[in-house]
C-alpha positions as CSV (number, residue, x, y, z in Angstrom):
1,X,206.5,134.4,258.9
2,X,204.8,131.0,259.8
3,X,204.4,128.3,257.0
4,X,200.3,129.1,257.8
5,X,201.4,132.1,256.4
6,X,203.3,131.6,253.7
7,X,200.9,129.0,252.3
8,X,197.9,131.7,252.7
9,X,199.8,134.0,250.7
10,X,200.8,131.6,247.9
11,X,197.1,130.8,247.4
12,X,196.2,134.0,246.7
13,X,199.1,134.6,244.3
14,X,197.5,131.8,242.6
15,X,194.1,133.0,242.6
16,X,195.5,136.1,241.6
17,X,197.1,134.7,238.7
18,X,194.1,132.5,237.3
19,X,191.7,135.8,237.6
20,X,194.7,137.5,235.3
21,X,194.9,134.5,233.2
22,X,190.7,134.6,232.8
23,X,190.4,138.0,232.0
24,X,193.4,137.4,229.1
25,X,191.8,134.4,227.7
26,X,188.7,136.3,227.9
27,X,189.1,139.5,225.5
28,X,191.7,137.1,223.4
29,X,188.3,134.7,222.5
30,X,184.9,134.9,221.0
31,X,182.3,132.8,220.0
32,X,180.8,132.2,217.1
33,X,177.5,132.7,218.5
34,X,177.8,136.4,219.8
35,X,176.2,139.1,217.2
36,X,178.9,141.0,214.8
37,X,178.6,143.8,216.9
38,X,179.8,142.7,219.9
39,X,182.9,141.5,218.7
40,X,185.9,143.8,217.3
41,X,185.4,144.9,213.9
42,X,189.2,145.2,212.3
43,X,189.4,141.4,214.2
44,X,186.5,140.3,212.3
45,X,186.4,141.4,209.0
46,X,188.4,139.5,206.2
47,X,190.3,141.9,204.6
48,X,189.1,143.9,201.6
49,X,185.1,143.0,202.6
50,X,182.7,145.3,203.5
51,X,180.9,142.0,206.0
52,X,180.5,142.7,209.5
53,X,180.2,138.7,209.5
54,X,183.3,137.3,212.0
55,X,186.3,135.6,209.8
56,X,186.1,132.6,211.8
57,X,185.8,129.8,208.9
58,X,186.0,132.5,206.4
59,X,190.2,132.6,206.8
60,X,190.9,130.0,204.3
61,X,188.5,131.1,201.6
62,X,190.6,133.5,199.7
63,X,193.7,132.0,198.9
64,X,197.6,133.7,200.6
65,X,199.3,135.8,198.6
66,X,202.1,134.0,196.3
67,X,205.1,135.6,197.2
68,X,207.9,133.1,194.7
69,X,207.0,129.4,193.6
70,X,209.4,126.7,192.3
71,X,209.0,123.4,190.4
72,X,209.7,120.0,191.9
73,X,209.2,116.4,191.0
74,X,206.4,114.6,190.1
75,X,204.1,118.2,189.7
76,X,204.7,119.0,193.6
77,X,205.1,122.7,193.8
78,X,206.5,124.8,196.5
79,X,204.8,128.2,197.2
80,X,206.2,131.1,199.5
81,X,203.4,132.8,201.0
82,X,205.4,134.4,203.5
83,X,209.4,135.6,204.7
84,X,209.4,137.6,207.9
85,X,211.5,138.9,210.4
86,X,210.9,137.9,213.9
87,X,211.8,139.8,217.0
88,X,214.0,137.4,217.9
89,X,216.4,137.2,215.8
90,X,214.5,134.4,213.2
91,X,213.3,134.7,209.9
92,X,210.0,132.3,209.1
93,X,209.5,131.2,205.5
94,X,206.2,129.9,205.4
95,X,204.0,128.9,202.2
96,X,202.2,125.5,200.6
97,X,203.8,122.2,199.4
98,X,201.0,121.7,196.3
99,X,200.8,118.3,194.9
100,X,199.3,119.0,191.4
101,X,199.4,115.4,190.1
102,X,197.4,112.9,189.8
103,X,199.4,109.9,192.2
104,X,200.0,111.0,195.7
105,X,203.8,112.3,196.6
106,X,205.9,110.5,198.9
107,X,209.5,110.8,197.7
108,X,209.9,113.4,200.5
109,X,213.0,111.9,201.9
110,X,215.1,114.3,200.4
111,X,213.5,117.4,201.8
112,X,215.1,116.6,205.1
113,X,218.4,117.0,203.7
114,X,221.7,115.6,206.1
115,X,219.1,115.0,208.7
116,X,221.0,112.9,211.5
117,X,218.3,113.8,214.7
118,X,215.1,113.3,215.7
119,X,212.9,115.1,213.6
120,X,212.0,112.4,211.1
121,X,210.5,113.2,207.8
122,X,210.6,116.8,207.9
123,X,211.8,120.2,205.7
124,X,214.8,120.6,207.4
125,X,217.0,120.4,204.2
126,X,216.1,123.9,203.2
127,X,218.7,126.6,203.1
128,X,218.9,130.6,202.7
129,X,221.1,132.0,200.7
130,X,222.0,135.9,201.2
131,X,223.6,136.5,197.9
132,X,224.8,140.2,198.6
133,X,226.5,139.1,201.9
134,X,228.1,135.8,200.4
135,X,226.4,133.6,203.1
136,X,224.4,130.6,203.6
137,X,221.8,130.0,206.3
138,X,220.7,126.8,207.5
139,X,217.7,125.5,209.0
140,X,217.4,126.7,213.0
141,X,217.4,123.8,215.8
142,X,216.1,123.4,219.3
143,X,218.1,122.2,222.2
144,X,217.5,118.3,221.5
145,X,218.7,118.9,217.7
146,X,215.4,118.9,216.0
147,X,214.9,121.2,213.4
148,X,212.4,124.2,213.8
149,X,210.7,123.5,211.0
150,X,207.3,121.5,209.6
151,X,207.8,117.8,210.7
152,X,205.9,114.4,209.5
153,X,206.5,115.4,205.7
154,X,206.0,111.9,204.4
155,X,203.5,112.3,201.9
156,X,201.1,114.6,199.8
157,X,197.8,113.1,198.2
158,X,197.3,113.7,194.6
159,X,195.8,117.3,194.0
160,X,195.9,118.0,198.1
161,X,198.8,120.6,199.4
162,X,200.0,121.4,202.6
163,X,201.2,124.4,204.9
164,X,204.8,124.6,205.8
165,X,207.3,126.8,207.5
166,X,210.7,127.0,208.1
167,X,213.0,129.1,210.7
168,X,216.4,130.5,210.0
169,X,218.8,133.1,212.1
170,X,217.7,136.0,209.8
171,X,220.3,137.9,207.5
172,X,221.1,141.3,208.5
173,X,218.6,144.0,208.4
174,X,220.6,145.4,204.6
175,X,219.7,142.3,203.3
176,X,216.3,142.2,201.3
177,X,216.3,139.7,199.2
178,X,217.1,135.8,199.6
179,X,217.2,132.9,197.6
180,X,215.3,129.9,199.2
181,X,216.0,126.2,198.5
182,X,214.7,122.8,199.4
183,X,216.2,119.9,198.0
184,X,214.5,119.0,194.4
185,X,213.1,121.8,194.0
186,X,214.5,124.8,191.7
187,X,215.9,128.0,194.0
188,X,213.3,130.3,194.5
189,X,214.5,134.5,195.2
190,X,212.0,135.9,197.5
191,X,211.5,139.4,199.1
192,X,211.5,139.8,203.5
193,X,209.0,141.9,204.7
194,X,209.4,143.3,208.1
């Protein structure tokens, strides 16, 4: 096979590959300016509403379920919205850091726990604990040692709050029930879903 060939070939792969990657990006977006009816109806909807209106600003209006909450300093609260299995292997915690004071919070030092890489100010302190199988879980890390976990945790304004997550290898599948900590907090037993 000449190169001439070869590089005809390869061309159309590509071309190949950006109509797939069109048609994908495509079905996968809307815009706000299309009629309710043109767009999906169980994508659009909030949940529990009768509107046909699309849920594109309307996701943050009703507030995530509170799964657990625990107490730190200074009124900053911790709030688990969210403990699920992931088909790798993972389990996400995911929730709000609420500052419910009236100074802004930045004594989040401690919230990285024995940090010694790269990932700066972060929630990497956190740990699982799977009572039932007597075992400890620690926060998940990538190849270059940074936690996989919320990063630039320096500081949250006085009545602000802010979305977190955190990854850990997940329990086995007979354990239901965890307690979650992040330093100066209280321990907080949370439910998994999934």
């Amino acid at each position: 096979m000449s190169v001439r060939h070869k590089a005809q070939v390869r061309g159309g792969a590509a071309v190949a590959v950006a109509a797939v990657m069109a048609l994908t990006l495509a079905g996968c977006g809307g815009s706000d300016d299309k009629p309710s009816g043109a767009q999906s109806s169980s994508a659009t909807k909030p949940s529990g509403s009768g509107s046909q209106e699309p849920s594109v600003g309307n996701a943050s209006s009703a507030p995530p379920a509170v799964i657990a909450t625990a107490a730190g300093e200074e009124g900053v609260v911790l709030e688990v919205n969210e403990v699920k299995r992931d088909a790798g292997g993972f389990l996400t915690v995911s929730g709000q850091l609420k500052n419910t004071g009236d100074k802004d919070f930045s004594h989040t030092t401690a919230w990285r726990g024995n940090e010694l890489t790269g990932s700066g100010e972060s929630v990497a302190g956190a740990t699982l604990v799977d009572k039932a199988g007597k075992k400890r879980y620690y926060v998940l890390r990538d190849t270059e040692g940074r936690c996989l976990c919320t990063t630039g945790v320096n500081s949250i304004g006085a009545g602000k709050s802010m979305p977190f997550f955190v990854q850990f290898p997940a329990p086995p599948a007979s354990a239901t029930e965890v307690d979650f900590s992040l330093p100066t907090f209280a321990t907080a037993t949370i439910k998994i879903s999934g």
